[in-house]
N, C-alpha and C positions, 0 to 999 in steps of 0.2 A: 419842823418835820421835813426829811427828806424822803421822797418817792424816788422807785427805781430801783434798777437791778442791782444787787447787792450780796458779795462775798462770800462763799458760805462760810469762813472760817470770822464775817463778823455780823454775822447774822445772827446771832444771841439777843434775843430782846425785841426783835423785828415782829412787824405785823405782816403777814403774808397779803399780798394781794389778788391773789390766786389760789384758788386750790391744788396740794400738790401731793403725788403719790408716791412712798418711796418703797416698793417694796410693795408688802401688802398692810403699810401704814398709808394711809389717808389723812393728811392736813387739809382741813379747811379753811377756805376764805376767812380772815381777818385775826385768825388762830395766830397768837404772838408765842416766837421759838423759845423754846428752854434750851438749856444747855444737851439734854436728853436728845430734843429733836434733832438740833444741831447734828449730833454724831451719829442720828438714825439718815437724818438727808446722806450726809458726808457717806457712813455705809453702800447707799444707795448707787455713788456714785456722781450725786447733784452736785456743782461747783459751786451755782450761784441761784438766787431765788431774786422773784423781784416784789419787794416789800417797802414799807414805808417801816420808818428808823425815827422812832420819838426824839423830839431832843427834851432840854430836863425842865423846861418849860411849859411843853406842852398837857394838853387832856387827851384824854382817848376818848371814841369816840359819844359810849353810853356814858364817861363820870360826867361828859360837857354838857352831854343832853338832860341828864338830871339834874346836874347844876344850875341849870338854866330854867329847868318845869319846877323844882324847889323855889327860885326866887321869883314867881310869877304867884300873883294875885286874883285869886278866880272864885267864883260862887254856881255853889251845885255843881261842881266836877272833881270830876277824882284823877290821879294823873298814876297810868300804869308803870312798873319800872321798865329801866330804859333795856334794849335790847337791839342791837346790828345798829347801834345810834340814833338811835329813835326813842321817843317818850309819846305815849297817844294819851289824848286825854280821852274822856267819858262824860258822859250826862250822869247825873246822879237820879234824876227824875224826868219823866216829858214838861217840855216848855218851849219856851221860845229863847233862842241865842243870843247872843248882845254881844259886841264886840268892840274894844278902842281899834278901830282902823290907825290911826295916827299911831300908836304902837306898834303895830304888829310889821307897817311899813320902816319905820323906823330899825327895830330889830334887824327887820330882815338887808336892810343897808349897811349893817357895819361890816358884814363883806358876807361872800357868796357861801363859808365855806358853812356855816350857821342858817337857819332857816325854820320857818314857821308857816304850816296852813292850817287855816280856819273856815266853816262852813262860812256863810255868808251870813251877813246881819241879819236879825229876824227870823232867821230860819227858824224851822218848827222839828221839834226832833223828840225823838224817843229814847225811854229808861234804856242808857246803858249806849247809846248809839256816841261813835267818834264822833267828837265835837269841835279837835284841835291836833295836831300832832308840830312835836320836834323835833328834826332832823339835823344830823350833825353830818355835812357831806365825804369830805375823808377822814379814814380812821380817824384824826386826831383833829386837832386846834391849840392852836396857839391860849393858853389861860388868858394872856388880855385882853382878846378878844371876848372871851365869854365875862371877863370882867365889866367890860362895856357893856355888855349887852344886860347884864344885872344892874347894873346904874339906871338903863332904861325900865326894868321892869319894877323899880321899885317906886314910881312913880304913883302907883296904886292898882286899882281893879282891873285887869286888862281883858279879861271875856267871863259870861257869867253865860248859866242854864238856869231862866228864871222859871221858878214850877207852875205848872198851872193849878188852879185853884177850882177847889169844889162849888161854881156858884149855880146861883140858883138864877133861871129866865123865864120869865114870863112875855110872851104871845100872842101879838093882835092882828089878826087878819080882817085885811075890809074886802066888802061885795058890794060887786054893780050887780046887774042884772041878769048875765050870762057870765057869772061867774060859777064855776061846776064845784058843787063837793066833793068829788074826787082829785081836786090839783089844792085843796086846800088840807086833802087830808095826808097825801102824801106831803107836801109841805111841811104837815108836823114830823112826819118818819123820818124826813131826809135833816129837819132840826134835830128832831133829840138822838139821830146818829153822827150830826156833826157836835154836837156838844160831848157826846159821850167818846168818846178819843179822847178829849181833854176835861174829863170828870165831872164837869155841867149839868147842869138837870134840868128840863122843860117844867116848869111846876104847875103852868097854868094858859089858856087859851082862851081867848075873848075873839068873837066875830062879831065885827059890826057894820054898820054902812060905809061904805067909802067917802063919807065927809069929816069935816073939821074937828065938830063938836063931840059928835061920838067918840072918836081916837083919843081928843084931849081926856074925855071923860075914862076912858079904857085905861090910857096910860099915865094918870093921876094913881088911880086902882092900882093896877100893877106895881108903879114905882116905890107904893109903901113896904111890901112883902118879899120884895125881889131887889139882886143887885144888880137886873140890867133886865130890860123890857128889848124886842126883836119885835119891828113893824113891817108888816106884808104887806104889802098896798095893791088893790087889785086891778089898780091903774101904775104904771111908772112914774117918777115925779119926770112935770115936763116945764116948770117953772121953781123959781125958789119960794116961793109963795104957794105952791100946790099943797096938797091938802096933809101930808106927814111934815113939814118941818114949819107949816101955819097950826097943827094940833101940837106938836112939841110949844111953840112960843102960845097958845094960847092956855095950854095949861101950865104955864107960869115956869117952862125951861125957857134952856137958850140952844139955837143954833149952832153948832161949830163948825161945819162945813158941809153942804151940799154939792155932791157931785167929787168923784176922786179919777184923777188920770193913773185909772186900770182897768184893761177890758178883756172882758166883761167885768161889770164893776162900775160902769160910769156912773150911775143915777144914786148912789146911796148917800145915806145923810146920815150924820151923829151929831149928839145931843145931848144935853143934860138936864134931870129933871129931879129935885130933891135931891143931889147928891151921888143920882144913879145914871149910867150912863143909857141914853137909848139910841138904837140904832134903826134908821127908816132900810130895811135891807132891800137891794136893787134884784131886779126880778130873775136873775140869775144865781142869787142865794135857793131860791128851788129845785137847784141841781146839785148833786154831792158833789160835782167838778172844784176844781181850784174858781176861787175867783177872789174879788177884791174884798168882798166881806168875809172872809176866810181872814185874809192880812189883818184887818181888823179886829174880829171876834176875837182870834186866840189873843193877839197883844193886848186884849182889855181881860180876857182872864187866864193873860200869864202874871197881872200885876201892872203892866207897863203904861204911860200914859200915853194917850193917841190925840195929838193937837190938829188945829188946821195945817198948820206946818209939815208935821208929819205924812199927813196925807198928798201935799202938795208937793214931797220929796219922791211919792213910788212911782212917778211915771216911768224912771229908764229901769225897764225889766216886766211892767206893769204891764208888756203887751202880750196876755195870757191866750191858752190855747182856744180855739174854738168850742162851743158848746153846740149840741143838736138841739136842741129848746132853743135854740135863741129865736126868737120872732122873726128879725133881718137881719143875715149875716153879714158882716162887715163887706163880702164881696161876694154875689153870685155866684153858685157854682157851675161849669163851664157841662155845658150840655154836653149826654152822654150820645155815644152814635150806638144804636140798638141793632146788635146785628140780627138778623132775619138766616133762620135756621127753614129750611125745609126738608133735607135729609140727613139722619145720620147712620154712618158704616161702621159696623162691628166687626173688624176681620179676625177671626180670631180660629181654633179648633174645639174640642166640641167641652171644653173646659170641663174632660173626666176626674182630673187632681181635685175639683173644691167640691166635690161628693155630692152637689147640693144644686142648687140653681147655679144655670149661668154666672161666670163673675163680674162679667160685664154688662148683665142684667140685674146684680145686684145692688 
């Protein structure tokens, strides 16, 4: 492809790079000349235009980007037609994102003029929300290039929108002594509105004391009826032996990691118990705010599995915003200086326009 100013008399077949007015005809940006236009420019007076001049090789700019969203490999997304060189993709349902990073970096190295963004991994998205887009940067491309680049995408699956899944939770909250039934009961509202985004359903609630025994027995109970039990603990775990991931192994689950570097988020544990996954949630899941058992919850009911590994991968990014609940914030807030009012001047006239009281007593 050649850019640049260009001839009017060979300017047939060119892509304009500009918009251009001859008369009271308007060509648009990327509008390729017919023989018609040609003689409407020339009418006009225009000598030369400055366009990009396909050679016979090349793609223009939407066949390269559909050519390119056709030989990609994707689940739960739908891919719009192309248009100003662009293809966007779509969710087909809410879930959570997945992505071959090693792909998408690849693609986008077989040179600058081809190009691919995607949300980030795991991201949590909505029916119908951009999930990926193709861009083709000048009108055209050379076909071997996108040749290449279909070599790489046929490698296999390269991003998926996995749906989340209608499961069912069951809910154990433990009490000390000063614990309030009001932060226990908002606890369930702020559960079954973070479940219900992603089609969940709280089925069931168990309180019991804050020891061992009880939770193992609560969430034996649970684990039969339910695909995933949620532990409140009404202390934070402050040991790996504290009393949620010693009730998980004593009623005959396992462990899979206590404690994840995301914060808020630190303190949570996951588990498995008969099959079902349980999660000891950190005392910051009592906030509808982002936090690490959010990363958590939705990827066990997008489908997806959540290892020790996994967990021990979200630290870079993991450092989430502040919450007003938090007990001790990460850093003191910096004392306010209180200013001290003793008079204040209303200068004003006798504010006849607001029909009404003073407006500045208003």
């Amino acid at each position: 492809m050649k850019f640049g100013p260009v001839p009017i008399d060979q300017a047939e077949g060119a892509v304009l790079a500009h918009a251009t007015t001859a008369g009271e005809r308007r060509f648009r940006k990327a509008h390729r000349l017919s023989a018609e236009d040609v003689s409407t420019l020339k009418g006009a007076g225009i000598l030369q235009v400055v366009a990009a001049v396909l050679a016979s090789d090349d793609l223009g700019e939407d066949a390269a980007a559909q050519t390119i969203a056709q030989s990609m490999t994707f689940g739960g997304i739908e891919a719009r037609p192309a248009a100003t060189g662009r293809v966007n993709l779509h969710a087909k349902a809410a879930g959570i994102f997945t992505v071959n990073a090693a792909v998408i970096d690849a693609i986008n190295a077989v040179d600058p003029a081809i190009t691919i963004a995607t949300l980030a991994q795991h991201a949590a998205v909505e029916k119908g929300q951009m999930v990926a887009t193709v861009k083709i940067i000048p009108f055209a491309v050379a076909s071997s290039l996108v040749d290449a680049v279909m070599n790489i995408c046929a490698g296999g699956e390269i991003f998926a929108v996995n749906a989340y899944r209608p499961v069912r939770v069951g809910v154990i909250q433990t009490v000390l002594s000063g614990t309030k039934p009001s932060m226990l009961d908002k606890t369930l509202r702020v559960t079954e509105a973070r479940l219900a985004r992603s089609g969940g359903r709280l089925t069931v609630e168990r309180r019991t004391p804050h020891e061992i025994a009880p939770v193992a027995e609560a969430a034996t109970e649970l684990a039969r009826d339910n695909d995933m039990v949620v532990i409140f603990g009404a202390s934070a775990m402050s040991d790996f032996a504290d009393v949620v991931p010693a009730a998980i192994e004593r009623a005959g689950g396992t462990v899979i990691r206590a404690g994840m570097p995301v914060d808020p988020g630190n303190l949570l544990v996951l588990g498995t118990l008969g099959g079902k996954r349980v999660i000891g949630a950190p005392g910051c899941a009592r906030s509808p705010k982002e936090n690490g058992f959010d990363w958590v919850l939705d990827r066990l009911i997008a489908g997806l599995d959540v290892t020790a590994g996994d967990i021990a991968g979200m630290g870079v990014g993991g450092l989430l915003m502040e919450i007003p609940t938090r007990p001790q914030p990460r850093e003191p807030l910096p004392a306010k200086n209180r200013l001290k009012v003793a008079i204040v001047l209303l200068a004003a006239g006798r504010s006849s326009r607001m029909g009404g009281p003073n407006k500045l007593m208003a």
